[in-house]
C-alpha positions as CSV (number, residue, x, y, z in Angstrom):
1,X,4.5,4.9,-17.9
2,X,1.4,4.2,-19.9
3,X,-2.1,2.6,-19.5
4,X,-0.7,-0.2,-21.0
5,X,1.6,-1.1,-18.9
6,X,-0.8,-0.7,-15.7
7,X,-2.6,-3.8,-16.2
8,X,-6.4,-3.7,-16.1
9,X,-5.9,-6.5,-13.3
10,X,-3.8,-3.9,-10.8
11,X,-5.7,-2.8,-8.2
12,X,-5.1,1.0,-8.7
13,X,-5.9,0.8,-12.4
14,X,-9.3,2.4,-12.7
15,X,-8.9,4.9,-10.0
16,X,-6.3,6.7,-11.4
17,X,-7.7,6.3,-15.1
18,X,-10.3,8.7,-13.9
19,X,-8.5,11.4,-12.4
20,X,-8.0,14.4,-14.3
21,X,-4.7,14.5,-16.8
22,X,-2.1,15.9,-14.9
23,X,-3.0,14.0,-11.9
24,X,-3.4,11.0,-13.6
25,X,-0.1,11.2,-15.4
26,X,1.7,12.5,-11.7
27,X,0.1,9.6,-10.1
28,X,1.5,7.1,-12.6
29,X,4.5,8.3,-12.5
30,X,5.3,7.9,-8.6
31,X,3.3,4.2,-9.1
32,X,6.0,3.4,-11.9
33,X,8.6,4.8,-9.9
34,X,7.7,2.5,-6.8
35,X,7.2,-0.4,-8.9
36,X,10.8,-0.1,-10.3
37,X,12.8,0.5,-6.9
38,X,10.6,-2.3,-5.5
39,X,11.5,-4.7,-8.6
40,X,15.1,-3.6,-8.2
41,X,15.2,-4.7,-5.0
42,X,13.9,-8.3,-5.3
43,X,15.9,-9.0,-8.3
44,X,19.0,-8.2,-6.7
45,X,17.8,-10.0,-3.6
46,X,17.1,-7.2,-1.5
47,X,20.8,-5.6,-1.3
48,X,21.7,-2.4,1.0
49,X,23.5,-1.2,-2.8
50,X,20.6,-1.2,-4.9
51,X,19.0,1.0,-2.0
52,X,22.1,3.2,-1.4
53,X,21.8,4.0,-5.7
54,X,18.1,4.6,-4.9
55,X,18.9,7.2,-2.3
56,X,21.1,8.8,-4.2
57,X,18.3,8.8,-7.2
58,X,15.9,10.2,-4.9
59,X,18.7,13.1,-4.0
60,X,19.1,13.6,-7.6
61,X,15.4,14.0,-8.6
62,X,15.2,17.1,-6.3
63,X,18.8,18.6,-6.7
64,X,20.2,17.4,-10.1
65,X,19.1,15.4,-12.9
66,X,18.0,12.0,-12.4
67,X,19.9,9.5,-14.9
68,X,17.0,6.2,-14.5
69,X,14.0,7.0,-16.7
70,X,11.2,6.5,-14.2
71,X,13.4,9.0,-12.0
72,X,13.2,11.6,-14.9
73,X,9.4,10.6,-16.1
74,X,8.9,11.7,-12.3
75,X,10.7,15.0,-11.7
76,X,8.6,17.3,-13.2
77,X,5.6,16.4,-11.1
78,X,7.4,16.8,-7.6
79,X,7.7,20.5,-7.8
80,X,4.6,21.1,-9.8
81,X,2.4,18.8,-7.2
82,X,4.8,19.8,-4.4
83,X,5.4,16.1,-3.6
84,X,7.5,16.0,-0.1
85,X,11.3,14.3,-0.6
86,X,10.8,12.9,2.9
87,X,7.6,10.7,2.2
88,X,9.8,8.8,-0.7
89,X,12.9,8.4,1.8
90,X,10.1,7.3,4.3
91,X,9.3,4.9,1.6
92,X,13.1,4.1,1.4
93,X,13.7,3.8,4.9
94,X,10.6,0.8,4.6
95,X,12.3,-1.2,1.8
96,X,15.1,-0.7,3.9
97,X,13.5,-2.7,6.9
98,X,12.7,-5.6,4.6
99,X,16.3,-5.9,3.5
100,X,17.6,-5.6,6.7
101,X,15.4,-8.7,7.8
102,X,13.7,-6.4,10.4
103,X,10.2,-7.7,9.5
104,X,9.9,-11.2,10.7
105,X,7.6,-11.1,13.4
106,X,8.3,-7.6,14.4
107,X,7.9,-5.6,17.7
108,X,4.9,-3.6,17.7
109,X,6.5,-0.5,17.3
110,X,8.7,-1.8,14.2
111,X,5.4,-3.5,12.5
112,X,3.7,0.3,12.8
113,X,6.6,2.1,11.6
114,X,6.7,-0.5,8.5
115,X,3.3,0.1,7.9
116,X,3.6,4.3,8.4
117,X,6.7,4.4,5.8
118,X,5.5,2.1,3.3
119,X,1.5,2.7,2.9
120,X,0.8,5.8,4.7
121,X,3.7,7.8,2.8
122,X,2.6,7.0,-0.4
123,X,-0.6,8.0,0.7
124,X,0.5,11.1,1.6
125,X,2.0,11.9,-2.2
126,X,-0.9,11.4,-3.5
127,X,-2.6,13.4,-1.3
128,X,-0.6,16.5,-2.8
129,X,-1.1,15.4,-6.3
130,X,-4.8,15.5,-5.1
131,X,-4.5,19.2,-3.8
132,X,-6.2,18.1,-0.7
133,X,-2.6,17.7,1.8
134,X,-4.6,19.4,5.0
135,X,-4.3,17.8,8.6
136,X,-7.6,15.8,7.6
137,X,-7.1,14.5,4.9
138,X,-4.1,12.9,5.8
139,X,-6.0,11.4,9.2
140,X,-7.8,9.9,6.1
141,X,-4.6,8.8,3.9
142,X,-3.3,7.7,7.4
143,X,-6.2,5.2,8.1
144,X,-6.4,3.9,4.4
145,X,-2.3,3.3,4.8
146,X,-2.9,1.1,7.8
147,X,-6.2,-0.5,6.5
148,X,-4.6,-1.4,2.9
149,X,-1.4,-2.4,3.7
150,X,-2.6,-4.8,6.5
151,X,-5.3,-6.4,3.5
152,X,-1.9,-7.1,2.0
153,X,-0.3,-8.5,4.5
154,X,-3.3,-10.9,4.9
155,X,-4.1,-11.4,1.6
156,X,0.2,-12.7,1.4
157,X,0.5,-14.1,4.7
158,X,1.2,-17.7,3.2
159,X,3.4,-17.0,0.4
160,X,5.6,-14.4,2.5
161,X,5.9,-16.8,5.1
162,X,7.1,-19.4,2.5
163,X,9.8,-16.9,0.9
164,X,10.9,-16.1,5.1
165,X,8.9,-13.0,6.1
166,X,6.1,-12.5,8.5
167,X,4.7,-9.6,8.6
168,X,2.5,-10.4,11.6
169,X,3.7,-8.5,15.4
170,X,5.0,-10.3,17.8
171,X,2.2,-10.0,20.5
172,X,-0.4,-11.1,18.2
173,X,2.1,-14.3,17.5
174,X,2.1,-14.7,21.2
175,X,-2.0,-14.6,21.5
176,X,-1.7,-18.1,19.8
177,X,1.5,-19.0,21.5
178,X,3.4,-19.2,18.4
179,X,7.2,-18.4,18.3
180,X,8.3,-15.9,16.0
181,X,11.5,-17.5,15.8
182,X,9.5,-20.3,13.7
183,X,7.4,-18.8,11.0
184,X,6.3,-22.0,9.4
185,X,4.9,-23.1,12.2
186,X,1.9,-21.2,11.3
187,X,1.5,-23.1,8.1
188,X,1.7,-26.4,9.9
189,X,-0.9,-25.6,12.0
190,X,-4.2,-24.4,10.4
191,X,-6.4,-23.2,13.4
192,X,-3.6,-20.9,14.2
193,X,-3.1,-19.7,11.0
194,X,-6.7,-18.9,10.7
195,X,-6.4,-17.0,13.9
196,X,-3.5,-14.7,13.4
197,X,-5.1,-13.8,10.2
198,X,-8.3,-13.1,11.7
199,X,-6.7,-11.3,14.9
200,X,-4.7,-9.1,12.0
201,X,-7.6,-8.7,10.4
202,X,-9.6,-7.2,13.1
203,X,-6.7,-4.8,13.0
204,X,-7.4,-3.8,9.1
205,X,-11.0,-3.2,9.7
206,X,-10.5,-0.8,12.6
207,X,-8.9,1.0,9.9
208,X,-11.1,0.8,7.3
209,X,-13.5,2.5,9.9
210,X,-11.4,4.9,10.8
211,X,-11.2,6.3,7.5
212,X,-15.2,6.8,7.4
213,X,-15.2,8.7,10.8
214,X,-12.5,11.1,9.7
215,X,-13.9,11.8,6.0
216,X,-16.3,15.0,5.3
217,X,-18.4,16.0,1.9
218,X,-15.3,17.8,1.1
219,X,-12.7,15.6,1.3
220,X,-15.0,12.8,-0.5
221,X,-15.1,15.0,-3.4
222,X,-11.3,15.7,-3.3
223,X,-10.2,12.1,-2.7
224,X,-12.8,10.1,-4.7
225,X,-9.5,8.4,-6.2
226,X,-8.0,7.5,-3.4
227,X,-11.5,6.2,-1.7
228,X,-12.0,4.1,-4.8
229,X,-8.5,2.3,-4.1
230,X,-9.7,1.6,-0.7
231,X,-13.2,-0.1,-2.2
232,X,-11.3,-2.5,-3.8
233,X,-9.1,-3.3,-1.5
234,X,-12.1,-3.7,1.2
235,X,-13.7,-6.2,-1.7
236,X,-10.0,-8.0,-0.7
237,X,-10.3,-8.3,3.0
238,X,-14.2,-9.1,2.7
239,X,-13.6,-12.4,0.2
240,X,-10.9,-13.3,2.5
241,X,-12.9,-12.3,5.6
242,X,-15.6,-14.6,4.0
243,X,-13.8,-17.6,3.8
244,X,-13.1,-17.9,7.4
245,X,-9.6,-16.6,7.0
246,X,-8.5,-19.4,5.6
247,X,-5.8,-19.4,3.0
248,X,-7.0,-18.7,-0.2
249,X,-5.4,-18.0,-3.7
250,X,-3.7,-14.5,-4.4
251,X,-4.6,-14.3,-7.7
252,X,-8.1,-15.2,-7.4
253,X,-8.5,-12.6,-4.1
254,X,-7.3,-9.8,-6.8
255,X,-9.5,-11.0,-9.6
256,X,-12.2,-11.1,-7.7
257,X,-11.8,-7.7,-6.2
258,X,-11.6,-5.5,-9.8
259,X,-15.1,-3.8,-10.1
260,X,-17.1,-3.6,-13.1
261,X,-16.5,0.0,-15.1
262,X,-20.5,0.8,-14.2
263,X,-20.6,-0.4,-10.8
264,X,-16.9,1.7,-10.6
265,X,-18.2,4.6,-12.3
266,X,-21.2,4.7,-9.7
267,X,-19.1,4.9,-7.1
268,X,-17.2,7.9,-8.5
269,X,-20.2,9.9,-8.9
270,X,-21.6,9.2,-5.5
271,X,-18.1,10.2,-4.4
272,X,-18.0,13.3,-6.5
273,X,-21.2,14.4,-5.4
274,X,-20.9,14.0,-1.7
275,X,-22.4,16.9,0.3
């Protein structure tokens, strides 16, 4: 994967331009990776194959030779980053729940699992291609899982709900006596949509607190990367936090969020030099 093909619009772009080569090339090489199963997935409309050839990919890349190219780009980097075969099957097991249809307005306990296997695993790699993987630190990658994957889920709410997901729990659903049943019911009413995005949103923020309590000088310095990724994302849930939670344009929500290089680069250094 190249620079070039991380657009200069993707959220993660700048933060893992400035990591150090080997990191940066490890780290784009698990996004690309991602990307692809992900893609594969929705273009062959979410099949239990295409993630069965996936597992057996995964297998591959740790006992054999990989035949996709992203697979093989990757290999390398899990043995020299010691990058855990169980956080990708985690990742797996949470593409797995979406093709399965076990995300429309899920229990409580399926909505966290969803969020642990598909945010806070990834977060977790990284963490080892960091050389920070210590109980703490993954508190932190824990925290920013929860808080960034919920921004998404906000930030989507409206268009998931149109393609037939909502990836809202049950019992906040009920707070505003909607049935999860009837996902579009949301969309018909406004002041309800507003609220379940707010009540999910209160959620998000918990987290994004969270992972302030839990950081120290050391692990600001170790994961200035990873905190940068969850600056933009707060810039996210703040514009949509500032509307009112009212539904607002994905595009412009991401555009809005990309940082200047200066204002970016300011934020690395205050990061780098944390003590």
């Amino acid at each position: 994967m190249t620079s070039e093909s991380l657009s200069h619009y993707n959220s993660f772009f700048w933060p893992i331009m400035l990591m150090p080569s080997e990191q940066r090339k490890a780290t784009m090489a698990l996004y690309a990776f991602c990307r692809k199963v992900d893609n594969d997935i929705d273009e062959l409309g979410g099949t239990k194959t295409a993630l069965a050839e996936w597992r057996d990919e995964c297998e591959q890349m740790y006992h054999g030779t990989p035949g996709r190219k992203v697979s093989q780009q990757l290999q390398p980097y899990l043995k020299e980053f010691n990058i855990q075969k169980e956080h990708l099957q985690a990742m797996l097991d949470g593409w797995e729940m979406d093709v399965n249809g076990d995300m429309a307005a899920p229990d409580r306990k399926t909505f966290e699992l969803y969020c642990e296997r598909v945010a806070c695993a990834p977060g977790l790699m990284v963490l080892s291609i960091l050389d920070c993987d210590t109980p703490s630190a993954q508190r932190v990658a824990n925290a920013m899982g929860h808080a960034l994957q919920r921004t998404n889920m906000l930030r989507d709410l409206a268009e998931d709900i149109r393609d037939g997901r909502l990836y809202v729990p049950q019992d906040l659903l009920k707070k505003v006596y909607l049935d999860e049943n009837e996902p579009l019911d949301i969309l018909r009413d406004p002041e309800k949509f507003i609220t379940v995005r707010k009540l999910l949103g209160d959620e998000a923020l918990r987290y994004y607190e969270h992972v302030d309590l839990y950081l120290t000088p050391e692990l600001t310095r170790k994961m200035a990367p990873a905190l940068l990724m969850r600056d933009v994302y707060w810039q996210q849930y703040r514009r949509i936090q500032r509307s009112g939670w009212k539904s607002q344009d994905k595009a412009k929500i991401i555009k809005a969020s990309m940082t200047s290089l200066p204002m970016l680069l300011g934020r690395w250094s205050f990061y780098k030099m944390a003590a």
